[in-house]
N, C-alpha and C positions, 0 to 999 in steps of 0.2 A: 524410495521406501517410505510406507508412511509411518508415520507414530505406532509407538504401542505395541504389546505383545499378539503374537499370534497364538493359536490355539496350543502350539506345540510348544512355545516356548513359554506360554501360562503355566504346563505339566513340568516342565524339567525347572519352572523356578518354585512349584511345590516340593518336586523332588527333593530338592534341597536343603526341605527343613524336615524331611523326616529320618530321623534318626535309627543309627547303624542297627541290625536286626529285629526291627520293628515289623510286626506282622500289621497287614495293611490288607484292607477292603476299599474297592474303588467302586465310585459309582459308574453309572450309565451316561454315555458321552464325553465331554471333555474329559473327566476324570479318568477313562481310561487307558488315555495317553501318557498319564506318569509311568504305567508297566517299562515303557521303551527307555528312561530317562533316570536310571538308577547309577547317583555318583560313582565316580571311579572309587574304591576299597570298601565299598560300604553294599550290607546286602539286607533286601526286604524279601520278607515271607508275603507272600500274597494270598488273600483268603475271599474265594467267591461264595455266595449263602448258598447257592446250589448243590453245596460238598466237593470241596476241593481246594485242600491249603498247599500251597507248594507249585500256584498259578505262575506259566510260564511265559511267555512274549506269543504273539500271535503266529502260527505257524506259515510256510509257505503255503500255496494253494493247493499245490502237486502233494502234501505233507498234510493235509486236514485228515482229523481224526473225527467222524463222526456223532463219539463217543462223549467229546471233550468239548464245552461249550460254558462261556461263565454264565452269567444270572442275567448280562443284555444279549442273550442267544450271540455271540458271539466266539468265531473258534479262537482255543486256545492251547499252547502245551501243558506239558507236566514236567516240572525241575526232577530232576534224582532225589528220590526222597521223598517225595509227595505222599500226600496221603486222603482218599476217598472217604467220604460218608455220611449219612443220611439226613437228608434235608433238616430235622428235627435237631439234630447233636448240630448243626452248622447254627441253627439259631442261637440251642445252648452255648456256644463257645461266645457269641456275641450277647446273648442277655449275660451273660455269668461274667463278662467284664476284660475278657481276654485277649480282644482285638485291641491294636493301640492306636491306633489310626483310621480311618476313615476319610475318601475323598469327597465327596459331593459335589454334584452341579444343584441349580437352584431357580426358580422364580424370584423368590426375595429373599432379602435378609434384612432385619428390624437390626437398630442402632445396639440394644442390651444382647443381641446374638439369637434371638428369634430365628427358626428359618421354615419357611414354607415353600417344597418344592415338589408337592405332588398333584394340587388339583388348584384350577381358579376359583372356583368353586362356583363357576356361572353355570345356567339349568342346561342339564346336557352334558358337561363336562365327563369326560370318561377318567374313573381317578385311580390312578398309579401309583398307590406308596409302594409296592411291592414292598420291600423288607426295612423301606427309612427309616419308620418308626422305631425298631427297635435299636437300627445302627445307629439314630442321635442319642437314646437312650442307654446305649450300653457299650459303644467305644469311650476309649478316654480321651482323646480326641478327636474332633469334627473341625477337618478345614475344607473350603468351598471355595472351586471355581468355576467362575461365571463370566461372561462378558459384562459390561460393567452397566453398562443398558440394552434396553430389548431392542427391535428391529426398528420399532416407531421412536427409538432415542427416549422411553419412559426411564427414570432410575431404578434398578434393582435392589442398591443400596437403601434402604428406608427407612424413618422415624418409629411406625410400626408396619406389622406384616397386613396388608388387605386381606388376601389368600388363606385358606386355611392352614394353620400351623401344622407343620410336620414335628415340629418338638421346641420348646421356651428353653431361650436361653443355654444354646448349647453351642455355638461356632463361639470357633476363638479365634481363627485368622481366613482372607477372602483374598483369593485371586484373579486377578480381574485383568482384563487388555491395557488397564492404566495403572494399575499400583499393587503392591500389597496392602492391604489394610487389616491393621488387629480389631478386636472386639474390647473393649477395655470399658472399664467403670467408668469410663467418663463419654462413653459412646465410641466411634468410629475415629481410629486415628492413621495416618498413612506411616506404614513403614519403610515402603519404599519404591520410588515412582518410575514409569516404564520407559523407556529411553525415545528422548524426543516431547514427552507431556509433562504439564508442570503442574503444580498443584491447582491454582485457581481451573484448570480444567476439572479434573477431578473433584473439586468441591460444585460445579456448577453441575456436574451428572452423577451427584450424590443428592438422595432426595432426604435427605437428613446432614447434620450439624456434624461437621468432621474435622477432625485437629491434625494440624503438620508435623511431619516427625520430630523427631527430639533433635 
């Protein structure tokens, strides 16, 4: 087995910090693997910007409802309870402050909590924020997982962002295949490291200055 978390165990160790009845928007990709990873007594409201708070686990194949699909065109249920509505009020519920969480996958993250994950910004680029912008701007918290470098092994982690900014200074914790790491006034610090890798790795595929946990 080798080092490190996988995809789905990067989501079920976000799970874990998001607190009991917390209405939660997940991004596109990794992030939408915490849905399945919801600790044992504790329950999250899930809110997709397409309109639809009360997002369910993915359904069976035989069980797809046409109808029902989150914001990464991906099917999905509806818990009892749920409730529909129009693209416009789904933003309002997010600019106006009432999501409490937010997942995010990412291109970079700068040391003071920068993060840039919609466009490279190289000519040609086809760019994506779909609705980032407003979910860094208007969750109360943004945590991000990412693998911890890209394919060609660059760091993700970074001094500042190259990329264009999706929004300054707004992550406050990263989850990565090697560690957790916070966002903290003194830069990037590791909370805690992924079974099998040890720090000195994790500081060498960090492209910025990073402190060991307490």
């Amino acid at each position: 087995m080798s080092a490190g978390w996988t995809r789905e165990q990067m989501a079920a160790r976000a799970a874990q910090d998001i607190p009991d009845g917390a209405c939660v928007n997940l991004g596109i990709g990794i992030p939408e693997l915490v849905a399945g990873f919801v600790p044992e007594g504790r329950e999250f409201i899930y809110h997709t910007e397409n309109g639809l708070l009360g997002m369910g686990p993915p359904p069976a194949e035989n069980e797809r409802d046409l109808d029902l699909m989150n914001a990464g065109k991906k099917y999905v249920t509806a818990v009892p309870g749920a409730a529909y509505f129009h693209h416009a009020d789904s933003f309002s519920m997010i600019r106006g402050g009432h999501i409490d969480v937010c997942v995010l996958g990412t291109m970079q993250v700068a040391a003071n909590g920068d993060i840039a994950n919609w466009s490279t910004g190289a000519p040609g680029a086809i760019p994506a924020v779909g609705g980032a912008m407003d979910l860094v701007q208007g969750v109360k918290r943004i945590y991000v997982i990412t693998q911890h470098t890209t394919r060609n092994g660059d760091p993700k982690l970074v001094e500042r962002c190259s990329y264009p900014l999706t929004g300054p200074g707004v992550v406050s914790r990263i989850y990565t295949d090697l560690a957790v790491v916070d966002v903290t006034d003194d830069g990037f610090r590791v909370v805690e490291l992924a079974p099998g890798v040890d720090f000195e790795e994790v500081k060498n595929k960090t492209g910025a200055s990073i402190l060991p946990s307490d």
